[in-house]
C-alpha positions, 0 to 999 in steps of 0.5 A: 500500500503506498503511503497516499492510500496508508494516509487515506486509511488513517484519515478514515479510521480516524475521522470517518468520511470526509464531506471536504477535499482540499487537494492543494499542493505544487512544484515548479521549476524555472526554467525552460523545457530543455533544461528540465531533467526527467526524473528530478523535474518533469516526472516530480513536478507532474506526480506532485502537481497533477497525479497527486490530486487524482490519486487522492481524491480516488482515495476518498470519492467513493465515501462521498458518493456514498454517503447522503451529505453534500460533498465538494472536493476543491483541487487548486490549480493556476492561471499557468494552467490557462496562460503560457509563460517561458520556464513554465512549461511543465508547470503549466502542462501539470496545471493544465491537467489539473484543469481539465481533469477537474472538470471532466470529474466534475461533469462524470459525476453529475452524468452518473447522478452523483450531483450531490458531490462537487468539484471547485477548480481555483486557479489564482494567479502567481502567488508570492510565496517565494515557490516563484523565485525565478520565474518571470513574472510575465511573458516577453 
């Protein structure tokens, strides 16, 4: 069992099922696309970026698709996942999926009559948090 399903299994053997899932975390590197190193970059910013939300979220959907409560799972994105930008490609390739991902869930789950389980996509714009030291600020 990986350590996202071990987690998961803690969470609800602690706490239940949950009705919220924040699926809120990120990396980027900055720098072009040929400068990216496969494993330490590409492979890592897309495990953490777009497979770690479906990964987790596998975890717990079904609890919520089974439970009578109203349910929204909240997957954080970016506007680089709407905006080009230079040494942001795998960064917004990551964010992209998560884009297009979330909405697609969202639509399966009103297809298949699980409408009481939401999707929320929040993509805000560059955060000053340090995560961003050396990437532009704009594209040239």
């Amino acid at each position: 069992m990986g350590a996202i399903a071990q987690s998961a299994q803690a969470v609800r053997k602690e706490v239940g099922g949950i009705d919220v899932l924040i699926n809120n975390a990120g990396i980027v590197r900055g720098k072009y696309f040929w400068e990216h190193d496969n494993g330490e970059d590409t492979r890592a910013t897309m495990q953490v970026n777009a497979l770690a939300p479906m990964y987790v979220t596998r975890e717990f959907l079904p609890g919520m698709q089974q439970s009578p409560r109203e349910a929204r799972i909240v997957n954080i994105a970016s506007a680089a996942g709407a905006l080009s930008n230079p040494r942001m490609s795998v960064y917004a390739a990551s964010k992209w999926a998560v884009i297009g991902w979330s909405d697609s869930l969202r639509l399966e789950l009103v297809q298949e009559g699980y409408g009481h389980v939401k999707v929320t996509t929040v993509a805000p714009s560059y955060i000053d948090t340090g995560m961003f030291a050396g990437a532009p600020a704009s594209t040239r």
